[in-house]
C-alpha positions in Angstrom: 142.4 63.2 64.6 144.4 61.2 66.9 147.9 59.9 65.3 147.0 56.3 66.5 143.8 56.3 64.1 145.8 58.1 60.7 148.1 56.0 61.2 145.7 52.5 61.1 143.4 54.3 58.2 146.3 54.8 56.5 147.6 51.4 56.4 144.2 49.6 56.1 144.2 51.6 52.7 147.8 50.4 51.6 147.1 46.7 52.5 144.1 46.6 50.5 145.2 48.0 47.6 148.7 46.3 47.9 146.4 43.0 47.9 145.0 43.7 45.1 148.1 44.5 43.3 149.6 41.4 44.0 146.6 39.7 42.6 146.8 41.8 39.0 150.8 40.8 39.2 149.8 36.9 39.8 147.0 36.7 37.2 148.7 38.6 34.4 152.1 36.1 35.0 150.2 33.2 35.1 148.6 34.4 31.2 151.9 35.3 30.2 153.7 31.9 31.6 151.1 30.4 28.5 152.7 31.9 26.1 155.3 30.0 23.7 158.7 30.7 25.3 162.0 28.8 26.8 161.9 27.6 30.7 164.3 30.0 31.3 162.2 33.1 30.2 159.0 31.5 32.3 161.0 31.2 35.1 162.6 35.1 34.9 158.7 35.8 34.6 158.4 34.7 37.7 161.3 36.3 39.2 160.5 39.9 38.1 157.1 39.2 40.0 159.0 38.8 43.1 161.3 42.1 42.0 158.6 43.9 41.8 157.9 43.5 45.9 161.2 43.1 46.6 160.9 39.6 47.8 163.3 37.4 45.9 165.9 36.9 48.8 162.8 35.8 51.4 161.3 33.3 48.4 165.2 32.3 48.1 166.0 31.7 51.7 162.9 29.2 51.9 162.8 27.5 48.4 165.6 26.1 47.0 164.0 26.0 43.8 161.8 28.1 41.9 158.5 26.8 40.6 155.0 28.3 39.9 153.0 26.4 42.6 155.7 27.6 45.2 155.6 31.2 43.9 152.1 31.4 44.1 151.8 30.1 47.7 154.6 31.9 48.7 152.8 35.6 46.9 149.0 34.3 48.1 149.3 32.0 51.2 152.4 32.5 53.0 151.8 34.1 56.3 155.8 34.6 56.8 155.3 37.2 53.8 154.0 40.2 55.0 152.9 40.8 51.6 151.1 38.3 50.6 147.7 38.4 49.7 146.2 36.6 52.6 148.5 38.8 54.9 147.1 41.9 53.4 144.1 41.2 53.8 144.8 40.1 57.4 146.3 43.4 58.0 143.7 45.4 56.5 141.3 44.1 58.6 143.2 44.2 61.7 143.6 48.1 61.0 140.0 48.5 60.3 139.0 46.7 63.6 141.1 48.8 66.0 139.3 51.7 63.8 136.4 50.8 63.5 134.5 53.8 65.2 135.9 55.9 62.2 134.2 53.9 59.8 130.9 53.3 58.7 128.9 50.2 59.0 129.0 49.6 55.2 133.0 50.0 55.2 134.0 47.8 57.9 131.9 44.9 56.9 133.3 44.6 53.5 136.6 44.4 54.6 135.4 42.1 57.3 133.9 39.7 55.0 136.9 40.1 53.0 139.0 38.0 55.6 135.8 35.7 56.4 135.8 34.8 52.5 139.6 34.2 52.3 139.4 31.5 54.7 138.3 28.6 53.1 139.0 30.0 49.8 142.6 29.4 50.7 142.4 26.7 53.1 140.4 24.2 50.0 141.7 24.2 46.5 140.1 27.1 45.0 144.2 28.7 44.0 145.1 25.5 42.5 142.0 25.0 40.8 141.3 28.4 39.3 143.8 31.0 40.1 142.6 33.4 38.2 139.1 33.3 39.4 140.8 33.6 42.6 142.7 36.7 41.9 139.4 38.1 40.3 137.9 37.3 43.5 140.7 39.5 45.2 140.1 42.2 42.3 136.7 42.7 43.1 136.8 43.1 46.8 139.2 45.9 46.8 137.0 47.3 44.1 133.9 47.0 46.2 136.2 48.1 49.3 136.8 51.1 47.8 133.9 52.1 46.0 131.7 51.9 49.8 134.4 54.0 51.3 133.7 56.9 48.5 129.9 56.0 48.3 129.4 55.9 52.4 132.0 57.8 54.2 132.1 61.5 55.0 134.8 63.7 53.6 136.8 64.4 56.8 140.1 63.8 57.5 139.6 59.9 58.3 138.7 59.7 54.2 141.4 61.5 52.8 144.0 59.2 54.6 142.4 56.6 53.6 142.7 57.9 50.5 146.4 58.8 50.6 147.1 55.6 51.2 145.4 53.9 48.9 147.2 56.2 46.5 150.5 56.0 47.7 150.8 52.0 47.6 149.3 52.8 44.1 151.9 55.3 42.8 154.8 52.4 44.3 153.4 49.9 42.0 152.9 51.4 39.5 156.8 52.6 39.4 158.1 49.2 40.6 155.8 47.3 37.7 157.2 49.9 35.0 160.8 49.2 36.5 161.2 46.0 36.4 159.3 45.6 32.7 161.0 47.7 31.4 164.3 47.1 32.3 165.6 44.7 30.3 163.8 46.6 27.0 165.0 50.0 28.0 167.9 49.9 25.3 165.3 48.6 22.7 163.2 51.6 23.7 165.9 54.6 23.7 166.7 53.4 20.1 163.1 53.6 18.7 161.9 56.4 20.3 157.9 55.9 20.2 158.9 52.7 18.4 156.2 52.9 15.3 158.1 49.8 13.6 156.3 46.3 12.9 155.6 44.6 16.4 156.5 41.2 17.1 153.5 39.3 18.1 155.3 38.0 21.1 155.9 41.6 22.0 152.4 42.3 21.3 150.9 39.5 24.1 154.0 41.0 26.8 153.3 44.4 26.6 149.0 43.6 26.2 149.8 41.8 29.4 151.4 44.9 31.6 148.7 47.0 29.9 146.4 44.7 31.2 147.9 44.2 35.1 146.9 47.6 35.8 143.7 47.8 33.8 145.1 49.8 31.3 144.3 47.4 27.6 141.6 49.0 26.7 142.6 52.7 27.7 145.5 52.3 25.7 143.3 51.4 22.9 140.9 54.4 23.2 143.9 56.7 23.5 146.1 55.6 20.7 143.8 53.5 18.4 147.5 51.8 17.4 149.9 48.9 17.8 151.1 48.6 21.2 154.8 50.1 21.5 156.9 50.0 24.8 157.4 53.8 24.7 153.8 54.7 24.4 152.8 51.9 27.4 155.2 54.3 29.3 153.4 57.6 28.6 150.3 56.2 29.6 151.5 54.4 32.6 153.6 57.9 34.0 152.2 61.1 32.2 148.5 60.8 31.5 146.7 61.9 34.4 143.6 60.2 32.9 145.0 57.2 33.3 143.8 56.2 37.1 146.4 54.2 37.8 149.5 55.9 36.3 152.0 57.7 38.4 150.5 61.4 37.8 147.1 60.7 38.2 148.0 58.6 41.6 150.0 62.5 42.6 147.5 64.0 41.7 145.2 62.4 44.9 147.9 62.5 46.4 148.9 65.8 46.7 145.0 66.6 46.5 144.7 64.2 49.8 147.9 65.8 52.0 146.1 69.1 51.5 142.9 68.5 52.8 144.9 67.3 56.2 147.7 69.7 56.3 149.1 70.7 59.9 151.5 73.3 61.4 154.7 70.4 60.4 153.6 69.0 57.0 154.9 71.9 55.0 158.0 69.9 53.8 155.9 66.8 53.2 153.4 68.8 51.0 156.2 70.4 48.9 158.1 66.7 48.6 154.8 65.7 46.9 154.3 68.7 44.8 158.1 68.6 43.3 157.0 64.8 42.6 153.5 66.0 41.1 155.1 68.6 39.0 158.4 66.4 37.9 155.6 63.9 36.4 152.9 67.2 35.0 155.3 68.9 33.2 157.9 66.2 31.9 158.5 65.0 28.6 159.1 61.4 27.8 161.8 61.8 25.3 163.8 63.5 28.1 163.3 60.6 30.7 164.0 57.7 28.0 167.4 60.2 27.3 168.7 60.4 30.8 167.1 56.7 31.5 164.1 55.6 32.7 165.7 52.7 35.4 167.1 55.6 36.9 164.4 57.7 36.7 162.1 55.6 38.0 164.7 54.4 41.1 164.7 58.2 42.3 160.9 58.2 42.1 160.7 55.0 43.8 163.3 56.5 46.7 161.1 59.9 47.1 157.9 58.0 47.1 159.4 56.0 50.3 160.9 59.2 51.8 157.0 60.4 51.8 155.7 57.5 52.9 158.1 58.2 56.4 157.1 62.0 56.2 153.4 61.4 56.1 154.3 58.8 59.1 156.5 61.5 61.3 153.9 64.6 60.3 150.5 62.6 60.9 150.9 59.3 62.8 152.7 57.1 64.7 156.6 57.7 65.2 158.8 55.7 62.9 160.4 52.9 65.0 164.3 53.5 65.6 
């Protein structure tokens, strides 16, 4: 496969998934923002929301105060942030059209109508009057986005970088979400080990909340039929590779994916991504909470971007100087 094409597979992947994880972040802040609390916690609610994507010195430079209805057109609208969700989308589509002989029928128009949809979803007052449908909206489409790529295109190697990218912009979110959570409570955590005290209900609705941002409420439940404890929403979120959106499961694809399309210079690249695969397989969580999981999670965040720019120098397009 030609390096241009990887290289616009790869990122019509990231964009649409990182759309859609900008939409879970928005919808599960905006629930949370409900909930009894001082301005100043609502307002570092928002903050860690623009953490998470490492946009809080853009929002800063244009806004010279923070407030919901400029956070949200700053994460949904803003064409100046490349990653917002209209910009996403944009992208996504953009990468898909210069692609499109690589895709079938069924794949490009989804992500086609996609854009076509956005329009005057964003330009009336469908945010302001429903965000949440909104982000539901932006849910589904990467849902349906995905499910016609597995249901419609061949296995070759134009799939599986779709599919490593869909999984690496998964396995960053994942880490940046758990990072910034959990940073203030990481004390709290290292103290209580799996934490099988009384819960707060407070701490019941936060930590429901992150559960729910990447789909994960109901798995939790299933798995450990129990109150909700800040150690045991880590587990699931790092070390269960059943979870499909927790950091194994998302190496697991990955490493799965850089196989299938291994070349003569991707040997380093594929054993960065198995030490990361087997770092998360065989660890233990007592040990990370021990030796801190801020700083664990930083060095995973670091190697995750390190194979991002592998997979770039081995596959695609050279790395602009």
């Amino acid at each position: 496969m030609l390096s241009r094409t990887a290289d616009h597979l790869f990122w019509m992947a990231r964009y649409t998934e990182r759309a859609e994880n900008t939409a879970r972040m928005l919808d599960v802040n905006m629930q949370t923002s409900l909930l009894p609390q001082s301005a100043q916690s609502a307002e570092q609610g928002w903050r860690a929301t623009l953490s998470i994507s490492e946009l809080q010195h853009m929002f800063d430079h244009k806004y010279a105060v923070l407030t919901p209805r400029d956070v949200l057109d700053f994460m949904v609208r803003d064409p100046a942030n490349p990653s917002s969700i209209a910009s996403c989308l944009t992208q996504a589509r953009e990468n898909a059209r210069a692609v499109r002989g690589s895709l079938t029928t069924e794949v490009w128009e989804t992500l086609n109508a996609s854009w076509l949809e956005m329009q005057p979803l964003l330009q009336g007052q469908a945010l302001e009057r429903d965000p949440s449908q909104f982000f539901e909206w932006v849910k589904h489409r990467s849902h349906l986005s995905r499910g016609v790529t597995i249901g419609t295109m061949l296995k070759d190697e134009a799939f599986y970088f779709i599919r490593l990218g869909t999984f690496l912009e998964r396995a960053d979110n994942t880490a940046r979400l758990l990072d910034v959570k959990f940073h203030g409570a990481q004390d709290g955590m290292a103290a209580n080990g799996t934490g099988d005290g009384a819960e707060q209900p407070l701490d019941f609705y936060y930590w429901a909340a992150l559960l729910r941002s990447v789909s994960g409420f109901e798995i939790y439940r299933k798995v450990y039929r129990d109150v909700i404890t800040p150690a045991r929403v880590a587990a699931l979120l790092m070390l269960r590779a059943d979870m499909p959106r927790s950091l194994l499961a998302c190496m697991d694809e990955v490493v799965a994916n850089l196989q299938a399309v291994s070349n003569d210079m991707s040997a380093d690249t594929e054993r960065l991504a198995g030490k990361l695969h087997a770092q998360l397989r065989f660890a233990r969580l007592d040990d990370i909470l021990a030796d801190g999981l801020h700083d664990y999670l930083t060095a995973f965040l670091e190697d995750v971007f390190e194979l991002g720019n592998r997979v770039s120098r081995d596959f695609m397009m050279p790395l602009a100087a």
